[in-house]
N, C-alpha and C positions, 0 to 999 in steps of 0.2 A: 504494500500500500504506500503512495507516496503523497507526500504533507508539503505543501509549497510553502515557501517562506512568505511571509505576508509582514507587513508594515509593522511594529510594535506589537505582534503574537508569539504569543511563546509556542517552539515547537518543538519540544525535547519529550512530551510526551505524543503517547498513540493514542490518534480518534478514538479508539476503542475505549480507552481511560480515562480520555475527554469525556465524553457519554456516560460513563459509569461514575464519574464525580459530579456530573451536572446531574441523573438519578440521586445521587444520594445527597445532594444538596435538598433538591426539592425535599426530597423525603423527610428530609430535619426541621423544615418550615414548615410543611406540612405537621409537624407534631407539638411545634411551635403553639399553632392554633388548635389543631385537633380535627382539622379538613381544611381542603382544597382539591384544588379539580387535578389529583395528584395521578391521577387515570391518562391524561392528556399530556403532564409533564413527562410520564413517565415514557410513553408513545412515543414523543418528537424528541427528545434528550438525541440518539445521533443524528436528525438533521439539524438541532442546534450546533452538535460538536460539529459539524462538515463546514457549518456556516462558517462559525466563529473561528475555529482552526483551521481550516482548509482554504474557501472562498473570498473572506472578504478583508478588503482592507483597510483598518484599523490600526486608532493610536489608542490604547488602555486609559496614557495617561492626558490624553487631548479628547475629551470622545464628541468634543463640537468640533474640529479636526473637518477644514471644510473640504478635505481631498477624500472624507471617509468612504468609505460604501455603505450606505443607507439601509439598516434593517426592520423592517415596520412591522409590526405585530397586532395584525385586526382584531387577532381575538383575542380582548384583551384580558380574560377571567385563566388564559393560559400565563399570566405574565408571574406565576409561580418558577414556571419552568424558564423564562427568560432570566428571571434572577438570578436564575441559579448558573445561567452560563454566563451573564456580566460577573457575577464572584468567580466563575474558575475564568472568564478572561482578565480581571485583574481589573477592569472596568466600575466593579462594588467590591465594599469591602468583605470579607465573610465574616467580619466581628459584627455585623447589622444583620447576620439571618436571624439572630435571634427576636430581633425586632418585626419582624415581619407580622401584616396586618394589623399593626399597634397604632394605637396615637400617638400622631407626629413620627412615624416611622417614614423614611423614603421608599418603602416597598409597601403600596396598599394592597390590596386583595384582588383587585382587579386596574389594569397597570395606568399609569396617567403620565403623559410626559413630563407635566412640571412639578413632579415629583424626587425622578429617579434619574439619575446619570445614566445614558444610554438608550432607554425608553426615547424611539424614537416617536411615537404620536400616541394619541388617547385612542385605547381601544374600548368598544364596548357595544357600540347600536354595529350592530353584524352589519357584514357588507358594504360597508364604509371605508375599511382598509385600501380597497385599490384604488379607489377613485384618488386617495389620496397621493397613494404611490405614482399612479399616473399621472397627475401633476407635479410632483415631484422628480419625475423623470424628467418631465419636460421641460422643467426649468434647468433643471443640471444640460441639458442638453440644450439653450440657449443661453447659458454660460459659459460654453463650450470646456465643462468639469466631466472628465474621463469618467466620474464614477459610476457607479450601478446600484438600483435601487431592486431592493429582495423586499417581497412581499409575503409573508406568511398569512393565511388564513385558512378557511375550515373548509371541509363539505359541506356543512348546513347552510354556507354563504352563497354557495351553488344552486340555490334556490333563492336566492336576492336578484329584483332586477336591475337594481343600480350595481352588481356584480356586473353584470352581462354588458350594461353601458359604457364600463371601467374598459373591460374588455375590446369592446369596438374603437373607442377610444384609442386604445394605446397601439392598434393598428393602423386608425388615420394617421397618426404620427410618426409611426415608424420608430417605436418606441425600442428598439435594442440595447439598451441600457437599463431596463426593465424584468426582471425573476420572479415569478410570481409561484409559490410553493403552497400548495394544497395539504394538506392534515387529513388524509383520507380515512378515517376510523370507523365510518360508519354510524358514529352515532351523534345525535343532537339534543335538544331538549326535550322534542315530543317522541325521540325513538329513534329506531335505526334511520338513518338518511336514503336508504335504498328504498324505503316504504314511504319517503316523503317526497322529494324534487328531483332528487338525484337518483337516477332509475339504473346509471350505468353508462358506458361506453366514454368518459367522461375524455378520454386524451380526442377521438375524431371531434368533440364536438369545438374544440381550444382550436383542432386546426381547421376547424370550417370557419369559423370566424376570422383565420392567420397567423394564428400564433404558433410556433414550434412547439409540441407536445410531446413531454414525457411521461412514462407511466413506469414506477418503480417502486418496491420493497422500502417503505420508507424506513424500517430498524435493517437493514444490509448497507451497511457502513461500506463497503467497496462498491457498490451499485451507486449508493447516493455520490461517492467523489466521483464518477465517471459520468453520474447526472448533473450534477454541477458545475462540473469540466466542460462536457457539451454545451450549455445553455449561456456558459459566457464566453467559448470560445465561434460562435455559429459566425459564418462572414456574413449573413442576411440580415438587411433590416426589417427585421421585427421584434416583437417580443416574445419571452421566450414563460414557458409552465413547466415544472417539473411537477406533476402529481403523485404521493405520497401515500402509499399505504400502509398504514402500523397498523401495531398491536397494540390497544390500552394498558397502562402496569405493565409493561413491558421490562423484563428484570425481574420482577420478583412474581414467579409462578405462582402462589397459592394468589394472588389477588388478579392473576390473567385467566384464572379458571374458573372462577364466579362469575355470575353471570353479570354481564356486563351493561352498562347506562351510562346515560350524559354524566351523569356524578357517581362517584363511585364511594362507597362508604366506606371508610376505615375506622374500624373500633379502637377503643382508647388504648387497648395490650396490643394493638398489632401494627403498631410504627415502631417498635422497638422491635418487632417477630419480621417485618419487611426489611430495616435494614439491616438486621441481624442475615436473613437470606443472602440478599443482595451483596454483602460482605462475601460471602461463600463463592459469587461467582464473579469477583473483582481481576478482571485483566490484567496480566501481568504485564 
């Protein structure tokens, strides 16, 4: 597996252990409180680590750094799991997880730019994420700024229609500086996503509209660096999707094998029994 050096990233560890410290971050905030939507952190943690160690570039200690590459996070009740990889990029502190979702803490519960160092927009009314990043691309790109704006959002966004207009969008424009990364889990707040908007086929429908579509294993750490690799290396103008499909709790089996919901419950002994697991299966 090869790890590019990237602007002010540390790279002495492996993806693999990227992802299994940004799992068991979440996991310790998550106990912090006693919930969070630790199902979803646990999901996406390696296309965090791909992001943040692999793909973008970053100063730790600049993070308004106007050469950065821009990470947006639509959805913002996942911003457990983004904390957890601004502490392992060095971006937050890790003496603040314990802080998490307190008064006057920089990490609320659900993520808010003017908050938190790194948070790069307020996530929360779904479907809102790209339009933003697409303007955001478009400005970097009449600034004539090299950079690339990464959009993380959901499947259940895939049923938003200001999704779809983001989309067309960033086609008129010729938007190639533009990532748009999908969280494919299948589930939302009213149930699986397959029984609500998103019915399937989801990579032709990115390129009927023009977008380059990818469709990948989103917890296969060498899949996602060659999805990645792809989407910012394309010579075409457009914009590019990588579509993502995890596993909820990902990491710690006995909570991937309950059965699974938008929110996943952990009782009050079993944050100490999850990272206790999860320990067990720490990458060397």
């Amino acid at each position: 597996m090869r790890v590019q050096t990237r602007p002010g990233a540390i790279q002495n560890m492996s993806l693999a252990l990227r992802a299994w410290n940004i799992r068991r971050k979440a996991l310790l905030m998550g106990e912090v409180q006693g919930q969070g939507y630790i199902g979803q952190a646990l999901g996406v943690a390696d296309m965090l680590a791909v992001s943040y160690f692999h793909a973008l570039h970053t100063r730790p200690d600049d993070p308004e750094w106007d050469g950065r590459d821009r990470f947006y996070l639509s959805i913002g009740h996942y911003a457990i799991a983004l904390y957890a990889a601004l502490m392992e990029a060095g971006i937050l502190p890790e003496e603040e997880l314990a802080t998490y979702g307190m008064d006057d803490s920089r990490m609320p519960m659900s993520g808010m730019a003017s908050y938190t160092p790194g948070m790069e927009i307020t996530g929360g009314s779904l479907g809102q994420g790209l339009g933003i990043a697409v303007g955001a691309a478009l400005a970097l790109k009449r600034k004539q700024n090299p950079a690339f704006v990464y959009n993380l959002m959901s499947d259940g966004e895939l049923g938003e229609g200001s999704t779809w207009e983001a989309v067309m969008s960033a086609v008129q424009w010729k938007l190639d500086n533009l990532i748009c990364i999908v969280d494919f889990n299948n589930q939302q707040a009213d149930g699986p996503s397959r029984d609500a908007l998103a019915v399937g086929a989801e990579a032709p429908k990115w390129q009927a509209f023009g977008w380059h579509a990818q469709e990948v294993d989103g917890n296969d750490i060498e899949a996602l660096v060659a999805a990645f690799d792809t989407a910012r290396n394309l010579p075409d103008a457009r914009p590019r999707v990588i579509i993502c499909n995890t596993r909820m709790c990902k990491g710690v089996p006995f909570l991937e094998q309950r059965e699974i919901t938008h929110f996943v419950r952990v009782e009050p002994d079993e944050w100490s029994k999850a990272l206790a697991v999860l320990e067990e299966g720490k990458p060397q």
